[in-house]
C-alpha positions in Angstrom: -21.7 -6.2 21.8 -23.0 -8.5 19.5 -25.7 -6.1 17.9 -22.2 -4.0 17.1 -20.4 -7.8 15.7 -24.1 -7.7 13.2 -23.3 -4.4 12.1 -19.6 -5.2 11.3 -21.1 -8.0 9.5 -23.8 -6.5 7.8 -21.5 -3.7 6.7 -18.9 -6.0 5.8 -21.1 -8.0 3.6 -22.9 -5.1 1.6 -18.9 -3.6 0.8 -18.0 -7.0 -0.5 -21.6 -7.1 -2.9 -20.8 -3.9 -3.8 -16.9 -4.6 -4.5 -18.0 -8.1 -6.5 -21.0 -5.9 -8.6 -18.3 -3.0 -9.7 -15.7 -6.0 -10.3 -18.1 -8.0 -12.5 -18.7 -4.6 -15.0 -14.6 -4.6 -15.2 -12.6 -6.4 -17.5 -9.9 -9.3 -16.6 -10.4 -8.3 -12.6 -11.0 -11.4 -11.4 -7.8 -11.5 -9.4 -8.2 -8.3 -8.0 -11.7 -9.3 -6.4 -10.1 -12.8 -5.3 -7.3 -10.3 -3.6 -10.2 -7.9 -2.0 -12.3 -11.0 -0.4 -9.2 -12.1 0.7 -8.2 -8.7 2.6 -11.9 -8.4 3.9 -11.8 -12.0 5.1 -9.2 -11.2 6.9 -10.2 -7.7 8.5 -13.4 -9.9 9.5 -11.0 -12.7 11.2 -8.6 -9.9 13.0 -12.1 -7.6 14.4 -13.6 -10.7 15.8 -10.7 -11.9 17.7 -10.2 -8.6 19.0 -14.1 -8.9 20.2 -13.5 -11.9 21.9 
């Protein structure tokens, strides 16, 4: 169970890098990434209580 919580995390990290390195070459997007951490924070939050 907890190698499959890593992998969640892993992958869930390397989307958000790769979300904030496209966001970065885009103009005036700054609120969009803010809005896509925000949703992926909360994905994160909702999987891991559904672990426990």
């Amino acid at each position: 169970m907890s190698l499959c919580r890593r992998g969640r995390t892993i992958v869930a990290a390397h989307m958000r890098v790769s979300v904030i390195s496209w966001a970065t070459t885009q103009p005036d997007v700054n609120q969009a990434v803010e809005a896509i951490i925000g949703a992926w924070r909360r994905v994160a939050a909702n999987a891991l209580s559904l672990v426990r």
